[in-house]
N, C-alpha and C positions, 0 to 999 in steps of 0.2 A: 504494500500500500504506500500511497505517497505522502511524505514526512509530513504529519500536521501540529503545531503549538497544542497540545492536550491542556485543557481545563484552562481556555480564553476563548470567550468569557467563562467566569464559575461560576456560578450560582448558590450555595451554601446555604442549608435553612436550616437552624434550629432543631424543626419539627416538619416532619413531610408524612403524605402516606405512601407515595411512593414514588422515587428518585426517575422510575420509569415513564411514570405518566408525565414527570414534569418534563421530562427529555424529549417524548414525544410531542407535546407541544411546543417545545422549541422549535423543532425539527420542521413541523409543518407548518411554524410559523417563516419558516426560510435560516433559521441560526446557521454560523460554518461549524464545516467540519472542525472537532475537535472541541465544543461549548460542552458543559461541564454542568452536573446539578449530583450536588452532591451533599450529605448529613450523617449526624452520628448518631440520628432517634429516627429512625423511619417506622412507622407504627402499621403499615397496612402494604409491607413490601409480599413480593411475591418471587417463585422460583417457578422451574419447568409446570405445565399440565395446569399451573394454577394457583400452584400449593402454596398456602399463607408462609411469612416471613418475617415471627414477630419476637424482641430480643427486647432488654432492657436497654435504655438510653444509657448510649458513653461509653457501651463497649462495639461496637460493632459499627465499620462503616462500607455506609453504602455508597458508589456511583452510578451516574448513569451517564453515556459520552454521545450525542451526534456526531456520527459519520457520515459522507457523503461516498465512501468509497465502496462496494460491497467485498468479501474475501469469505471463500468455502471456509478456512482456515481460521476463522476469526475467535468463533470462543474461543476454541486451543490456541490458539496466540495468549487470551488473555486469560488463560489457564496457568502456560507459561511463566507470564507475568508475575501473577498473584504468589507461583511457584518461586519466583526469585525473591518476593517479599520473606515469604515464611523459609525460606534457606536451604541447604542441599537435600535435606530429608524428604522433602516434600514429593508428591507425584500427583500426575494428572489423571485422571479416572474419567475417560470419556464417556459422553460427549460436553460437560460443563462443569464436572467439579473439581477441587483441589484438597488432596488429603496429607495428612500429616499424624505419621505414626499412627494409619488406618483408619483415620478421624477426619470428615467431612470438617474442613476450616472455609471454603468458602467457594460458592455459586457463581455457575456464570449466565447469564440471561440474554438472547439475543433476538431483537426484533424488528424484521428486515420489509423496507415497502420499496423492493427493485424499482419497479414504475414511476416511483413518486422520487426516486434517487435518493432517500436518505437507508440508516438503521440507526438504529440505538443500544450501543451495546452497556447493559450492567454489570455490575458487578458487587456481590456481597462480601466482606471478611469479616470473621469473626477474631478480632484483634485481641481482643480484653475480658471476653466474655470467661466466668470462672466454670468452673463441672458444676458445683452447689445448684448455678441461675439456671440452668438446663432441666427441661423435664426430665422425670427419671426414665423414660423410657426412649430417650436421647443421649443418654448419658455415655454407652456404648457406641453411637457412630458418629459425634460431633464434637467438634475441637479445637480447639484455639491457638493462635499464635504465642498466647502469655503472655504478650506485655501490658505496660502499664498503660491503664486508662489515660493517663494525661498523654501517654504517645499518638494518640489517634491522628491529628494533623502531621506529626510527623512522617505514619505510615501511609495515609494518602499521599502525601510527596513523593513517598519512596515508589507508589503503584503508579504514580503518574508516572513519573521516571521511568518504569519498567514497561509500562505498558508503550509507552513512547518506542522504545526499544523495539520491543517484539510487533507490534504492528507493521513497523517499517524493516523488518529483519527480513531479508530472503527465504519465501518458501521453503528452499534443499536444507535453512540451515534450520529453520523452526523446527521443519518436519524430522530433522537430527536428533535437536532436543528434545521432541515430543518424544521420541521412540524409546529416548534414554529415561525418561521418565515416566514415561506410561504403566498407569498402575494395574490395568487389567492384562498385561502380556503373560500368558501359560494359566492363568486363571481359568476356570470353569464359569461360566455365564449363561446366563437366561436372557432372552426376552420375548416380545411377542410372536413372534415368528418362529422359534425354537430356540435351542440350546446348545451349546460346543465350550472350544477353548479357546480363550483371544491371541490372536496372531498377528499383532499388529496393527500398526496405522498406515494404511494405503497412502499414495501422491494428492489424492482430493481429500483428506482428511479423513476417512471412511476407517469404519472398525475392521478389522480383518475376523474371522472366527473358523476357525475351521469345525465342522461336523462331524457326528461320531460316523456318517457314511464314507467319508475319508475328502468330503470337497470344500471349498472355500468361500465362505459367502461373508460379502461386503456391505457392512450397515452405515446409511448415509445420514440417517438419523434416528432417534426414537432412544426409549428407555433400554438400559442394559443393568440386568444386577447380577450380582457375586452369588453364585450356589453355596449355600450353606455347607460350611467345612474347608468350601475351596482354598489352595494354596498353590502358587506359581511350580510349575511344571519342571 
């Protein structure tokens, strides 16, 4: 994609219900690429399918970015990203999350109107959030970076920075780091369509899986989860 100033303008609120909605009206209000709405209390955010997205204020922030460029590649870029925030441990879990020591730390959200030329891509971390503030039946797949609550502006800095980066990074070399970091590789996986082991990340961003029939089938979107037990191959 082609290099754009991320988060000019920014937009910063207090209290939002959701960083997406406000991006999107940017968006089709004509904003450039690269405008920014962004908070560290979003109370009515959302993830894939719908799913509510709601934390205590102070720990967790959200973005949302107008782009004007579209890229197959794009969550996983900004999977990448989030990935350099939280440090080498981390890995990507396609097609939008970022986990850390097997613990969802943060979502990626993307939402594309080709015709209209823009998207808007989100982005959730969970920075600060403690295990205690986690429902207990969260407490096993979600996870946080650790740090301190007063760091939160600082770690938007650091996602801007990052995301800067990997946006404008060369497909051959993302698609490097995605592979090295890919959390689903030799796992056993489900989803709608059936079941196998992940084999990778294709050239267009696509899951690889291979079947227990012995063939290769390529997921270009949709849900994917870990079979219970699974462990890399």
């Amino acid at each position: 994609m082609t290099p754009v100033a991320l988060g000019r303008p920014r937009v910063h609120l207090r209290q939002v219900g959701s960083t997406m909605d406000r991006a999107r009206a940017l968006a089709i209000a004509g904003a450039p690429a690269g405008a920014a709405v962004t908070t560290f209390n979003q109370v009515a955010g959302r993830g894939r399918q719908g799913r509510a997205w709601v934390v205590p204020p102070g720990r967790t922030l959200a973005l949302s970015l107008v782009l004007r460029e579209l890229d197959p590649l794009l969550s996983l870029r900004a999977g990448l990203a989030v990935a350099d925030l939280a440090g080498p441990g981390a890995r990507v879990k396609w097609p939008n999350d970022v986990l850390l020591d097997g613990r969802k730390v943060s979502g990626v959200l993307v939402e594309a109107r080709p015709q209209e030329g823009w998207a808007v891509l989100g982005v959730g971390v969970n920075v600060a959030l403690s295990p205690h503030e986690l429902p207990p039946e969260l407490r096993d797949v979600a996870g946080t970076l650790g740090r301190d609550p007063r760091e939160l502006e600082a770690a938007l800095a650091e996602l801007l920075h990052a995301l800067a980066h990997r946006l404008s990074q060369s497909a051959p070399a993302a698609l490097s780091e995605l592979r090295a970091r890919d959390a689903l590789l030799g796992r056993a996986v489900a989803w709608a369509g059936g079941s196998g082991t992940a084999a990778g990340i294709d050239d267009a961003g696509g899951l690889l899986v291979e079947t227990a029939e012995g063939g290769v089938t390529a997921l270009a979107a949709g849900e994917v989860h870990l079979q219970a037990g699974s462990s890399p191959t």
